[in-house]
N, C-alpha and C positions, 0 to 999 in steps of 0.2 A: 246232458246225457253222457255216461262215462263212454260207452264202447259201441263202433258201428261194423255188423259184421256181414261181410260180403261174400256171397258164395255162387260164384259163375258157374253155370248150368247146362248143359246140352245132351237133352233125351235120358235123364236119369231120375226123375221121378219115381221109381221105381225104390230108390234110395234116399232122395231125401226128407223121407217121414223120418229116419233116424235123429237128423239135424232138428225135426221141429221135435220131437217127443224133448231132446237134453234141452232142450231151450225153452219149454214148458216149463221147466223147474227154477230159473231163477228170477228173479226180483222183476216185473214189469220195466218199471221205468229207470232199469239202467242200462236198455241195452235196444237197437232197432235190428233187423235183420232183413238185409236188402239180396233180394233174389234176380239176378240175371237171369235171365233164360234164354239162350242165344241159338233161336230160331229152331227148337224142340220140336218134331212132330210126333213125341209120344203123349202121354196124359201129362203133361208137369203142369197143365194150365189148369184141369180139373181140380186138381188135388191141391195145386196153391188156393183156386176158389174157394176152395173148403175154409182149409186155413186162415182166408180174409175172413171170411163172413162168420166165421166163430170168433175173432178179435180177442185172443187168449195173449197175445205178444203183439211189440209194435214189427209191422210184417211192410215192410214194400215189394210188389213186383214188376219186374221192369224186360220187356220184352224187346227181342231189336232179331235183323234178321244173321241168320250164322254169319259170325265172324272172326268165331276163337275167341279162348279164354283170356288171351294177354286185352282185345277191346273189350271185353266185357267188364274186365275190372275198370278201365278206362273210363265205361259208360255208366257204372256207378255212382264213380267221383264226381261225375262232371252230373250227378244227381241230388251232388251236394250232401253228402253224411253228416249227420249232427253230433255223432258220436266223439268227442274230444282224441278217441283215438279209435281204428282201425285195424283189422286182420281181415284176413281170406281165409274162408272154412272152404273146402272143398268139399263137393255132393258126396261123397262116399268117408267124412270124417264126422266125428260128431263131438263137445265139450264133454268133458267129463263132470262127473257130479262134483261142487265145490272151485268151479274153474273163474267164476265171477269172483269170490271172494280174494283168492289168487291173485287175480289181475288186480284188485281193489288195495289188496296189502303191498300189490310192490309199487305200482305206481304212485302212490303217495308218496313212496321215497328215493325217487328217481334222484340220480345226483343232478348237477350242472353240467351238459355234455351228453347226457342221455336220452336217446331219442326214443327209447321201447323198451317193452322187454322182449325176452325169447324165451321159450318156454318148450320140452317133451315129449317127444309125442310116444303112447303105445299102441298093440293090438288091442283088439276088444277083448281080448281077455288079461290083458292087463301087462302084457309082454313088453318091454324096452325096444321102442323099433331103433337103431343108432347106438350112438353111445351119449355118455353125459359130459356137460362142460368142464372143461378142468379151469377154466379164468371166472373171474366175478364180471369184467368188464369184456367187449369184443365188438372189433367192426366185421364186418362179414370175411374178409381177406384172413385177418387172424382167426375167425375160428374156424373157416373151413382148410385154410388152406397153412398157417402159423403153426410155430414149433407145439402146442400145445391144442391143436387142431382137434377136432370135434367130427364126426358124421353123420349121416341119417336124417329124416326128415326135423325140422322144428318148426314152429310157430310162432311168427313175430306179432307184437303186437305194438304198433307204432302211433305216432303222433298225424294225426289224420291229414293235417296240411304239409306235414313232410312224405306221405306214402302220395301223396295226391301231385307233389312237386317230382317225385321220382320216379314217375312212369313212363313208358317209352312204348310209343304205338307200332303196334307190326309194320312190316315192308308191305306196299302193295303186291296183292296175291299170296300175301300167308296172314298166319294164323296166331302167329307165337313167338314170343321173343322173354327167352329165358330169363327165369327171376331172379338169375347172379348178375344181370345188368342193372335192375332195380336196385337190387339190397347194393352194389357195387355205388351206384349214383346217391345213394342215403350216407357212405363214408362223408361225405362233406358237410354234413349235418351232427354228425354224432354218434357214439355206442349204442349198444344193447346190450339191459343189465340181462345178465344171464340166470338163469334160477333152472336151478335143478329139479324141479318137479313136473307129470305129466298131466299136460291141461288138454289134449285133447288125442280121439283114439278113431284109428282107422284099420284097414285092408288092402293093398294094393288090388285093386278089381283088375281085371283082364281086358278091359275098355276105358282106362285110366291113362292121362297123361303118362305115367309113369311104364308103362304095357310095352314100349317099342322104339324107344331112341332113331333110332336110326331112321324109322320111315318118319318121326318127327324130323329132322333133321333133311329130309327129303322134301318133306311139307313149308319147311321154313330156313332154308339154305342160310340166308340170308342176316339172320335174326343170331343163326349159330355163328356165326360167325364172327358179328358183332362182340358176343358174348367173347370168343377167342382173342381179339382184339381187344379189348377194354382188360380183359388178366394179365394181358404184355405187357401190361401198364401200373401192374400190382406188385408188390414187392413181394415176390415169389421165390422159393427155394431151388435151388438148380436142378432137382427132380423136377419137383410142379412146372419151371420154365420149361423143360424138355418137352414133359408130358402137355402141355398146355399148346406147344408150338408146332409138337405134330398132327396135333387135331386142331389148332387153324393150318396148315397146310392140307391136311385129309380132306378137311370142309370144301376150302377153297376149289381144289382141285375137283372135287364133286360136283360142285358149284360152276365150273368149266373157267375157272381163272386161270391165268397161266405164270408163268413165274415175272414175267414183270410186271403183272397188278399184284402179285404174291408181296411183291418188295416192294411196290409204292404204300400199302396200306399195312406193308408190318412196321411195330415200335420194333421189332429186332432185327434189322435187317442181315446181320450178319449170322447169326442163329438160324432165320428163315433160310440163307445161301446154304451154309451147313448142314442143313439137317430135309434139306429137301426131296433129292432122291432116297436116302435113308427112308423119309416116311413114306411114300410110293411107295412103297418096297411093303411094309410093317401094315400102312391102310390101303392096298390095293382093293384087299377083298370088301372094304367097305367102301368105297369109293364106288366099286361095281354097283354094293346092294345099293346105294341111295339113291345111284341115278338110275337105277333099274326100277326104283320106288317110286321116282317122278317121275319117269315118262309111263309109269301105268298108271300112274295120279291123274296126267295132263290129256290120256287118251280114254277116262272117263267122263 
C-alpha cells in the first residue's frame, strides 16, 4: 500500500465527512485512513460507524481517552500503518481532487537522501494559504527558517518508518509538543523534495490548533520550550537567533524558570545572559497571559 493517512480527532465529527467525501474518490487500494479519536464526546463514533459498515475505503478507527493531538499520532504508529509512507490530514483539511496521483508521480522519483515530499496547501476555494518553495530540495531548518525560506502551512508526506522514528511523546500533564521538533529530528534522515503544487485544502476553524498560541503554550509549557531549545541548535540567522531566544526566555519564564535553569538548558548561554531582561521587558505581557491561562486551566 503506497500512503497511510492519519488524522487525529477530538469532538469534530461535525467536519470530518469532508475528509471521507475527497477520499471516496481515489483508488481503493492505494491508500488506509486511520482515525484517531482522542476521547470525543460528540457523534464522531456514530458517523465513523457509518463509514465502517458501508466499507467504501480501507477506514480504521482507533479510540483512546483524551490525550492531545501530538499522542494520538503516536497511538497510530504504534498501530502499525501499512502505508509505505505517511501524512497527518487534520479534521478540518481535506485532499484535493488528483492529490494521489501527485504523490504517486513524485515519489517514484525520490532522489538518494530524500525522505518525503512537501506539498501546498489552499483554501477551499482554491486560495494559496502561504507562500511557494523557492528550492527543489529542503530540510525543515532551510525552508522555514534559510535564506530562501518558505511559509504557511504544508504537508509532508514521509517515509512511514522515519515519521514513526521522529516522534516525541508529550510531557506529563500536556497535550502537545510542536511539530518543528518532529520534522527538526527527521534532518538526520534526510530532505524533502519540494513540489510546488496544492495537494490538500483547509480553513483555519476557530477551535483549531491553530485558534490561540498562547493558551497553547499555557497548556504545554513544556513541550514549547523544548521546541525553543532544539532551534539553538539550528543554524539560524542572527534575526531567527534573536527572535528564537526571546521566546525560549518568554517561555521559560512563564514556565516559572529562573535564570539559572535559563542557562543550564540554553545552547546560548551567552545570548540567553544578554538578551534576558531585554525580553522581560518586550514578553512581559505574554508571560502574564500564559500563566494567567494556566492557573485557570489548573483550577478547572
Amino acid at each position: 500500500m503506497l500512503l497511510s493517512i492519519i488524522t487525529p480527532t477530538y469532538n469534530r465529527g461535525y467536519c470530518l465527512g469532508g475528509i471521507y467525501q475527497s477520499l471516496k474518490e481515489f483508488e481503493f487500494a492505494d491508500f488506509e485512513w486511520i482515525i484517531v479519536d482522542d476521547g470525543s464526546s460528540d457523534d464522531t463514533a456514530s458517523i465513523v460507524q457509518v463509514w465502517l459498515e458501508e466499507m467504501k475505503i480501507n477506514l480504521r478507527y482507533i479510540t483512546q481517552e483524551n490525550s492531545g493531538k501530538t499522542n494520538a499520532v503516536i497511538r497510530a504508529f504504534a498501530e502499525k500503518p501499512i502505508g509505505k509512507y505517511s501524512l497527518i490530514l487534520d479534521s478540518d483539511d481535506v485532499l484535493v481532487p488528483g492529490a494521489f496521483d501527485l504523490v504517486k508521480e513524485h515519489v517514484s522519483i525520490l532522489d538518494e537522501g530524500e525522505i518525503g515530499l512537501a506539498f501546498l496547501k489552499s483554501t477551499r476555494s482554491g486560495e494559496l494559504i502561504g507562500s511557494t518553495f523557492k528550492k527543489n530540495t529542503s530540510n525543515y531548518i532551510d525552508m522555514y527558517f534559510g535564506r530562501y525560506r518558505c511559509f504557511g502551512d504544508k504537508l509532508f508526506v514521509i517515509k512511514t518508518d522515519i515519521y514513526h522514528s521522529s516522534l516525541v511523546a508529550s510531557y506529563p500533564g500536556e497535550k502537545l509538543i510542536p511539530e518543528g521538533v518532529i520534522y527538526m529530528n527527521m534532518q538526520k534522515f534526510g530532505k524533502f523534495k519540494c513540489i510546488n503544487k496544492i495537494i490538500y485544502a483547509g480553513e483555519y476553524l476557530n477551535d483549531g490548533l491553530s485558534a490561540d498560541t498562547i493558551r497553547l503554550a499555557a497548556k504545554n509549557i513544556n513541550g514549547f520550550i523544548l521546541e525553543k531549545q532544539m532551534l539553538q541548535r539550528q543554524p539560524l540567522d542572527l534575526f531567527s537567533k534573536v527572535k528564537n531566544e526571546i521566546k525560549y526566555i518568554v517561555y521559560s519564564v512563564a514556565g516559572r524558570r529562573n535564570l539559572s535553569c535559563l542557562l543550564q538548558n540554553s545552547h546560548h548561554k551567552f545570548l540567553t545572559t544578554v538578551l534576558f531582561f531585554p525580553s522581560l521587558i518586550i514578553g512581559l505581557k505574554y508571560i502574564y497571559k500564559i500563566r494567567r491561562f494556566s492557573r485557570s486551566d489548573k483550577m478547572k
